[in-house]
C-alpha positions in Angstrom: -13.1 22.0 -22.3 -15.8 19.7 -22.2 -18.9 20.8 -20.1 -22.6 19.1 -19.3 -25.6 19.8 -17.4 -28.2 17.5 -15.8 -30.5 20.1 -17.4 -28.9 19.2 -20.9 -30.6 15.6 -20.9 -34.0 17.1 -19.4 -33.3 16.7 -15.4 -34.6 19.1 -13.3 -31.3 19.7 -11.5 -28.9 22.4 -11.4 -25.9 20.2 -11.8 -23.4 21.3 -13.9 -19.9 20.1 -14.8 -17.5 23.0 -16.4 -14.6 23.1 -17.7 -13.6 19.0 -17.3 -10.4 18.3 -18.6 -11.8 15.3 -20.9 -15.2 13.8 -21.7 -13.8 11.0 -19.6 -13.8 13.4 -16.5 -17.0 14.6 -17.0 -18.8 10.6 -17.3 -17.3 10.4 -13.3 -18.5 13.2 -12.3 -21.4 12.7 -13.6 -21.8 9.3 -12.6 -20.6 10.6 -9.1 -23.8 12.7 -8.8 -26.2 10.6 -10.4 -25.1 8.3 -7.4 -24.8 10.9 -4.5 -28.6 13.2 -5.8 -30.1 11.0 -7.9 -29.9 7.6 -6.0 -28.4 5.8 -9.3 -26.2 2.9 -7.9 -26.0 2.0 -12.0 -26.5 4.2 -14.8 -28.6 2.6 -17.4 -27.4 2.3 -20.8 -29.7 4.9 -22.2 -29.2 7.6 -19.8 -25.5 6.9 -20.2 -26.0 7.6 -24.3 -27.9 11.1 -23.4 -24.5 12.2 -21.3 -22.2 11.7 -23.9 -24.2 13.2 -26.5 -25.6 15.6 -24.6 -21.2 16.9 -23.3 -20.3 19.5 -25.2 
């Protein structure tokens, strides 16, 4: 089950996504709350690359 943090790429946020069914899931989510508590109407390519390595 694939799991990440905000933490994980050096955020100082207590976010955390457990248990996603996919590494798919967990890029919504994530982009979800990087919208809604982080005031990201686009996530940039680089922080994008940090999620995905950073899911594990």
């Amino acid at each position: 089950m694939p799991n990440f943090k905000c933490a994980d790429i050096g955020m100082k946020c207590g976010f955390a996504i457990n248990n996603a069914l996919s590494q798919e899931e967990v890029l919504q989510e994530a982009q979800v709350h990087a919208r809604l508590a982080h005031g990201m109407s686009t996530i940039p390519p680089d922080v994008a690359a940090k999620v995905s390595a950073a899911i594990h």
